[in-house]
N, C-alpha and C positions, 0 to 999 in steps of 0.2 A: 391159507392164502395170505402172504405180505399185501400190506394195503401200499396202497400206491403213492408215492413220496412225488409232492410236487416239487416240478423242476423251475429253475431260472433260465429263463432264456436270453443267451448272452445277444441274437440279435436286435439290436432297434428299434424294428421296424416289428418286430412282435412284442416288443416293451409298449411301441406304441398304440400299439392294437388294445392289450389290453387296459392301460390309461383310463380314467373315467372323464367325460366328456366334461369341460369346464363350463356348468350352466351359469356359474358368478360370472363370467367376463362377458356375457352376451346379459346377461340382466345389468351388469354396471354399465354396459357400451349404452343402454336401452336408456336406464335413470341419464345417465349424464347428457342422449340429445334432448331428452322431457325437460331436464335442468336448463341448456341451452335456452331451449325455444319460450320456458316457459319468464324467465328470471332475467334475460338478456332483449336491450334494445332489439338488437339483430333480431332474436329470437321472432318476438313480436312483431318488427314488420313483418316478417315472413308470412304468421298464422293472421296477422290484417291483411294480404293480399291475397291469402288462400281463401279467406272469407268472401272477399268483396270477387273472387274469381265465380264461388258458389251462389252468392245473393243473385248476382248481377245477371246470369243466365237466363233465369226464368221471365226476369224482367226485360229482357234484350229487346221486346217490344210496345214496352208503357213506354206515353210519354203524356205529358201532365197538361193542364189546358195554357199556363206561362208555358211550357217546353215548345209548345206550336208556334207563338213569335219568337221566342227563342232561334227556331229551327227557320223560320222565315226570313227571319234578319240578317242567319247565318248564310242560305242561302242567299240572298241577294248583294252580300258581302266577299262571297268565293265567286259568283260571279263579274265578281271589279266594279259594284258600286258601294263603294267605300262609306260615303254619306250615310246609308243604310245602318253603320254602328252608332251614329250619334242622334241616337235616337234619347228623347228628353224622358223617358220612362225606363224603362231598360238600361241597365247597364251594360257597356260592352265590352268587359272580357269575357263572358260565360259565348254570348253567342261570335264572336272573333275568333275563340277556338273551335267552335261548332265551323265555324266559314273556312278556318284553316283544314279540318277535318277532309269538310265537303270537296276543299279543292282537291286534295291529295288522290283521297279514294272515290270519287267519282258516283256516288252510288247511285242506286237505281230507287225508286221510289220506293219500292219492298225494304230496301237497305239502309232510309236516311234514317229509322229512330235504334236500330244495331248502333251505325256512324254517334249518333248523338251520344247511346250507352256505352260507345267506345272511350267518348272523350268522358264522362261520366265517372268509367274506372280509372281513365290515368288520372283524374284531377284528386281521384281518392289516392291512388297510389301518392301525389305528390305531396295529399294531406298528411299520409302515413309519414312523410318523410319529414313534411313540416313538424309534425309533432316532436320525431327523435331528434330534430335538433332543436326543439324547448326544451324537450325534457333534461337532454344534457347542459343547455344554460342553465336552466332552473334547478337541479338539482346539486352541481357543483357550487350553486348560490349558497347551498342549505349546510351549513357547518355541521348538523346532527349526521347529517346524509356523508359527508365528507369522513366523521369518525366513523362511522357504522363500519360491523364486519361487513362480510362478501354475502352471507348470506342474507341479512336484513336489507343488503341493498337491492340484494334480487326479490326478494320480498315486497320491497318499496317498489321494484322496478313494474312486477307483476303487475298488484295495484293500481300505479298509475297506468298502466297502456289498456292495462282491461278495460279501465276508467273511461280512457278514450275510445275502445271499440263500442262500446256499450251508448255513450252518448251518439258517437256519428249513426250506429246501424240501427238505433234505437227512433232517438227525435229527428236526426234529419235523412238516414236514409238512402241508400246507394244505389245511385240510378235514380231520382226524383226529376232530372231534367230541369231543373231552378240552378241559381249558383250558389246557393246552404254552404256547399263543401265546400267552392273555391271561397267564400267567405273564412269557412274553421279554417284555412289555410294563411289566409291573408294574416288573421286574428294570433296564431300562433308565433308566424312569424316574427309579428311585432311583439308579440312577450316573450320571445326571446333575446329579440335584440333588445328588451327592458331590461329581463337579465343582465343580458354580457355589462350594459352602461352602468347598472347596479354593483357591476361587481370592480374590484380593485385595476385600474389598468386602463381603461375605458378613453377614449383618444375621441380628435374629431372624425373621424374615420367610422367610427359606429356612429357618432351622432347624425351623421350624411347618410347612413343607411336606414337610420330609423326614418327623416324624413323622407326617405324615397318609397320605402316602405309604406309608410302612413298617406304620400302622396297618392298612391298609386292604388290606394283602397276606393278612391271612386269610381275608377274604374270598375270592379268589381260589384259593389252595392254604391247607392248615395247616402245611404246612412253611415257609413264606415268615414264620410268626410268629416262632418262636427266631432263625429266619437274620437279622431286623430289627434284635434288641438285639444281636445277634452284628455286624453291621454299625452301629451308635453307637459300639461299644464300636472295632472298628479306626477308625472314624473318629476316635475322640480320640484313640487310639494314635496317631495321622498328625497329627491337630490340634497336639498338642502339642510336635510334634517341630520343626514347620513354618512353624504360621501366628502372623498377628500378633496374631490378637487375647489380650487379657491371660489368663493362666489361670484367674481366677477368672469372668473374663464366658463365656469358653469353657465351664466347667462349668455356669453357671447356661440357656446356650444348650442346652447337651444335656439337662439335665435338663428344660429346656421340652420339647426332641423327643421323650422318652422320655415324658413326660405326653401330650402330645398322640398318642404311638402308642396308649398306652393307651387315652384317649378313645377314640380310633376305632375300636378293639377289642372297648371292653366291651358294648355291644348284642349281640354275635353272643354274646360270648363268655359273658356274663349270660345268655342263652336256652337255649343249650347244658348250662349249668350246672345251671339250672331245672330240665332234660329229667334228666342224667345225676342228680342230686342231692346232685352235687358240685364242687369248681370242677371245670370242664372247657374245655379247648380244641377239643375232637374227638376222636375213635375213631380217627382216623387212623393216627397214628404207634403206636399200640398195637397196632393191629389186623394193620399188616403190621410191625411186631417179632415178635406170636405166629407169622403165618405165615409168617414169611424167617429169621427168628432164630430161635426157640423151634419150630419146625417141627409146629406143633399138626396135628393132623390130627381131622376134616378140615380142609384150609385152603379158603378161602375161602369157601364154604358149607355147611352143613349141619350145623354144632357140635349135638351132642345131649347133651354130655357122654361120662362112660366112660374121660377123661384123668386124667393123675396129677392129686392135689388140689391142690397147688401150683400149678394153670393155675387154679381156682376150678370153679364150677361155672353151669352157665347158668341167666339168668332168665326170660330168656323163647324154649325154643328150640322150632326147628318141632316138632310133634307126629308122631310114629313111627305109621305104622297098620297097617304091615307088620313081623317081625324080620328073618324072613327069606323072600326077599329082602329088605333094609333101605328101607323105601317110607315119604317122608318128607310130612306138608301141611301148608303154611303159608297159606291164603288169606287169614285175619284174624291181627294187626289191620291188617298193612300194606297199604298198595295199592301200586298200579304192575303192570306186566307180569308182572316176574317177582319177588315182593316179599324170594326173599331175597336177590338184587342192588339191589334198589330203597334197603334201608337195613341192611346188614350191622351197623353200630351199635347197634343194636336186639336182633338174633337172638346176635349175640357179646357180649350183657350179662352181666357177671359173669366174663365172663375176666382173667385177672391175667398181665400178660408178668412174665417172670423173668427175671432176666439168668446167662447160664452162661456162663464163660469159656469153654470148649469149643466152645459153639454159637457165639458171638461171633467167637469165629477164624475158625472155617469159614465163617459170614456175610460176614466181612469178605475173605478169598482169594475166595470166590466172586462179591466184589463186583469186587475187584480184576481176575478174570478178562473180568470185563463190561469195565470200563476198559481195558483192554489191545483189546477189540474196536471199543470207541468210537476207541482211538486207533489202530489199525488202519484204521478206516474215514474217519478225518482226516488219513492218513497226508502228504497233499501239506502240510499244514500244517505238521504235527509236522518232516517232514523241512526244511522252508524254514526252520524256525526254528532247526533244529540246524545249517544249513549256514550261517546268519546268524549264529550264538554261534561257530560254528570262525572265518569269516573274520575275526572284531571281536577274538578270544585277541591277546593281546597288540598291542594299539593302541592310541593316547590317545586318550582319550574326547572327543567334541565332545558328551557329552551324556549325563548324567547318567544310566545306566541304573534306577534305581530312583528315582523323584524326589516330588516329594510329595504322589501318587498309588498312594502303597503299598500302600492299603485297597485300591484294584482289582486288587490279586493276592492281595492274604493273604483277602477275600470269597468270590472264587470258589475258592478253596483251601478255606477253610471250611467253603462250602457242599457242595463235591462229598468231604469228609471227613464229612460229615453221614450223605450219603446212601449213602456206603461202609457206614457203620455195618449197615444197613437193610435198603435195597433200590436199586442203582442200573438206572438206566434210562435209556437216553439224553438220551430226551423231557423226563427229568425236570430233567437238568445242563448241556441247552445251553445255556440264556443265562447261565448263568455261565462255560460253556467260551468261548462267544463272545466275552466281556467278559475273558477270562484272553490269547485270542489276539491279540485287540487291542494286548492293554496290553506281553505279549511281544513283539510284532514293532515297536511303539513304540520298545522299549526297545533293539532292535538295527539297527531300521535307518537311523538314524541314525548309527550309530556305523563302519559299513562305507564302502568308496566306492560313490560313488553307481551307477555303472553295474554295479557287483557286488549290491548289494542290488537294483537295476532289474528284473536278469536272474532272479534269485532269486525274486522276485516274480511277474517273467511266467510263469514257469515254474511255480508256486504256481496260478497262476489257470487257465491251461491245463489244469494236469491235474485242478481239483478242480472246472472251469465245466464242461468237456466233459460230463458225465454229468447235468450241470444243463440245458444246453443240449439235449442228445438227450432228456430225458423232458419236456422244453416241445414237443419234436417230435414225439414219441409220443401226449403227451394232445391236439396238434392232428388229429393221423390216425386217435385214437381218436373223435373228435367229426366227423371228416368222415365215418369210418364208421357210426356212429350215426344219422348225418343220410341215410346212403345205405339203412342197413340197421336201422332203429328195433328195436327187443326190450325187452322188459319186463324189468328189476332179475330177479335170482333168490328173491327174497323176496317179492316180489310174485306170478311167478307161485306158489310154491307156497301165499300168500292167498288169490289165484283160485281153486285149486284146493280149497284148506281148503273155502271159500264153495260150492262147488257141492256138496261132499260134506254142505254142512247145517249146519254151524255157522254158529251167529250172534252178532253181538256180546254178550259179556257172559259165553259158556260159555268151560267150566273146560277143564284141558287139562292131564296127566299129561306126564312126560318122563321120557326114561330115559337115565341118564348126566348128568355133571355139567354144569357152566355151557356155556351155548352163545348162538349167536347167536339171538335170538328176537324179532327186527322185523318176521317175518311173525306172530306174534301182535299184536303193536303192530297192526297195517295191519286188522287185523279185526278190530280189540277185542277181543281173548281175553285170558284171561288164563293162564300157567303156576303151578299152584297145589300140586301133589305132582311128586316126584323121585326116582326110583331113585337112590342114591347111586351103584350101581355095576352098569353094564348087564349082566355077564359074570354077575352073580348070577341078573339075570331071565331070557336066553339060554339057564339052564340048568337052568331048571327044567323039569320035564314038563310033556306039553298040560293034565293035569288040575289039577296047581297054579296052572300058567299064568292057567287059565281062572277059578280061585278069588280071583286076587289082580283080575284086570279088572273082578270082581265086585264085590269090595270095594271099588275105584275107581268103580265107575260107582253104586252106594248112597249116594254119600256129592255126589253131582251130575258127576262127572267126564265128559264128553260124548267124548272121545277120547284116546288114547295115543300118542305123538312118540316115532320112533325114529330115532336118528342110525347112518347104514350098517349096516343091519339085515343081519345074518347071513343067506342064502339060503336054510340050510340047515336054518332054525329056523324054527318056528310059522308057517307060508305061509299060512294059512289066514285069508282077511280081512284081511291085512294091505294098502293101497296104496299106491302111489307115490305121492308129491305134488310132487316136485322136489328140486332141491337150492341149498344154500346155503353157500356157501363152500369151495364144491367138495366137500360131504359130502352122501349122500342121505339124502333125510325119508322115513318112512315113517307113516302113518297107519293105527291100528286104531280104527275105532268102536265105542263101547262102548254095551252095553244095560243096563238095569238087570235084577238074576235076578228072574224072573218069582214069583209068589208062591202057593206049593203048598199053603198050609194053607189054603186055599178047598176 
């Protein structure tokens, strides 16, 4: 038997049959979008908004105890009282977008803290967008970056943007309900437009946008106002060292920017002034100096006076209706929920910060202590940088480590010396930590060789993505269980519950103990109108006192009394469960008005 002689088959379409499947061009098509997304600006906004689409979900109903005036001011600002943003503590762009929001989409009580995590994600989305256009001033700044091939630059490009996802989702958090973000945004902006002035070409045209820029930061936060002239003033420090333009055109460029901050300033800052009836910028930085620095007590609400004279005395503070226990009401003149969170500016009028060296020191170690935990909690960074500065110790330089981007280190040194003074907080110094670590690892890795700095890098990103990576995992398995196993927020049910117990919108509502979360008021209209200053006082009075002071609460319109982890062992009597919030129990006492015996 002839063995059988393979044939050619002259059709095509059985040439093409037999063909072997090209697996290289579906593995190249794969590497080159991985290349894209991973190496490229573009790329990267993309997988920041894919993130902040995942975070964001699970969170869709936090909202923080600042996010409740926040959400307060917004509403009464989409409602058409304007007044409502010039508020002397708060700044109002965060809740102006909240008020824009609210007008738009209308929402229903269930729906305002979605609304708030709506505007939440765009203000991220806008930071993402902030960022790539630092990134591209800033890095067409860097002559090293300029030679690099294509692939070091997507290398660099990686780097930096992980950099950025890693600080935002990390210290300040998407969806927090603060304005953290619209701040990295504001922050970015202007070091970019430091750049573009930095760089060769620079007109008065950027000089007018930096100061509108930098104006426009008090709106946003009130510390971002000093940090603005503190940021003109290193930029000419840098200017003059560096750039071409003549000295005397350079001074009349800043002094445009400094006019034009101004401009942009003085609306908010003229209204504020009105209100205080003097110049004023805000309560802000005064209000937590008295409480971090001067250690007023009480801090944060409920100043009655009773302080040394030297703090001043108050002008308008809540009204005392109890001594003892100390039972405080403020229902008029402020509105909002809980009105002495709604505008602390108001109720801490007439207090005077003092400066004590003694308090000062200890402010500032306790600030430093914070710092030591931020930089603990940066640690992959901090260590990459220090292992970059050993290897670069004695080498010739291929590159200027401090170059005429100065301001972007002596800024964020500034700023985060600002807040030393204060009160530091994470939330409060990442986009300047952001903008300091950039400009550090700038400055060294170039100077190493290349696959020493490479390794350093991956190594930097490993240990500080992993933990980024597993909570985009987490808030996906949080959302699959939700979708499997629905439950109502804990703020919500204990509203439900308030609601069936009889309250209706509009009644008053007693609290015992200090500031707390009170969004299940928000959800029902209620409002918190009196306050035990300190709950261990009412716990220990007897049933007949007890009974006296409910009295006096419920005469005056008080419909119920809010206890946070009420003692078991105390007053059982008519007291209910309503739930919990923030892993703490509510308890509810209904109050009656005393009945009236001179009939």
């Amino acid at each position: 038997m002839e063995p059988i002689q393979p044939t050619i088959e002259s059709s095509t379409g059985a040439a093409a049959a037999h063909k072997p499947v090209d697996t290289w061009g579906f593995q190249g098509a794969f590497v080159r979008i991985l290349r894209e997304c991973f190496t490229t600006p573009r790329g990267w906004c993309l997988i920041c908004v894919c993130f902040a689409f995942i975070a964001v979900w699970p969170a869709r109903h936090h909202i923080g105890v600042d996010g409740l005036s926040y959400l307060d001011i917004g509403s009464e600002a989409s409602s058409g009282d304007l007044r409502a943003l010039g508020n002397s503590y708060w700044s109002p762009a965060y809740p102006a977008l909240i008020a824009g929001a609210i007008f738009l989409l209308r929402p229903t009580a269930g729906y305002e803290v979605p609304v708030v995590q709506l505007v939440d994600l765009v203000i991220f989305i806008f930071t993402v967008w902030a960022f790539s256009i630092f990134y591209r001033c800033w890095s067409s700044s860097i002559s090293e970056f300029e030679q690099a091939g294509k692939s070091a630059k997507g290398l660099f490009t990686l780097f930096s943007f992980a950099c950025f996802l890693w600080y935002t989702s990390s210290s300040i958090g998407i969806g927090t309900t603060t304005p953290d973000m619209l701040v990295m945004a504001g922050v970015l902006l202007v070091a970019a437009m430091g750049c573009r002035i930095s760089s060769p070409g620079a007109g008065w045209k950027q000089f007018v946008g930096l100061g509108a820029l930098l104006g426009a930061g008090i709106y946003v936060k009130a510390a971002l106002f000093p940090l603005g002239f503190a940021f003109i003033a290193l930029l000419f420090l840098s200017l003059v060292r560096t750039s071409d333009i003549p000295r005397r055109t350079l001074v009349t460029y800043l002094a445009l920017t400094t006019a034009t901050c101004f401009a942009v300033a003085t609306p908010l800052v003229a209204y504020l002034s009105f209100q205080a009836g003097k110049f004023s910028t805000g309560e802000t930085g005064k209000l937590n100096y008295l409480w971090r620095v001067d250690k007023l007590k009480p801090d944060i609400v409920g100043w009655t006076g009773g302080t040394p004279p030297e703090y001043g005395a108050p002008l308008h503070p809540p009204r005392k209706l109890i001594e003892n226990p100390t039972v405080l009401e403020f229902a008029t003149p402020v509105a909002g929920t809980y009105p002495l969170w709604h505008s602390p500016g108001y109720w801490y009028a007439g207090a005077k910060a003092k400066f004590n060296f003694r308090k000062q020191v200890t402010a500032v170690g306790e600030n430093l202590i914070e710092y030591y935990w931020i930089a603990h909690h940066s640690i992959a960074f901090v260590g990459g940088a220090i292992l970059l500065l050993v290897f670069s110790l004695g080498k010739s330089s291929r590159a200027q480590p401090w170059h005429a981007s100065s301001w972007l280190l002596a800024w964020p040194l500034a700023a985060c010396a600002m807040y030393a003074l204060v009160n530091t907080h994470e939330r409060y110094v990442v986009p300047f930590l952001l903008l300091l670590s950039l400009e550090v690892y700038r400055a060294l890795v170039f100077r190493v060789n290349r696959r020493v700095s490479l390794g350093i890098c991956a190594i930097v990103l490993l240990v500080a993505m992993t933990p980024v990576a597993l909570s985009a995992g987490r808030s996906i398995a949080t959302t699959v269980s939700e979708f499997r196993h629905p439950a109502d927020e804990d703020y919500v049910v204990v509203a439900h519950n308030l609601k069936r117990l009889g309250l209706q919108p509009g009644d008053k509502l007693a609290v015992i103990g200090g500031l707390f979360h009170f969004f299940y008021a928000r959800y029902d209209r209620l409002r918190v109108v009196s306050q035990f200053l300190s709950s261990d006082e009412f716990w220990q009075l007897d049933p007949a006192d007890a009974k006296t002071v409910e009295s006096r609460l419920a005469s005056i319109g008080i419909k119920a009394l809010v206890a946070v982890n009420r003692p078991q062992v105390h007053q059982e009597a008519g007291w209910i469960e309503v739930g919990t919030v923030e892993g703490r129990h509510l308890s509810v006492l209904l109050l009656q008005p005393a009945e009236d015996t001179s009939r």
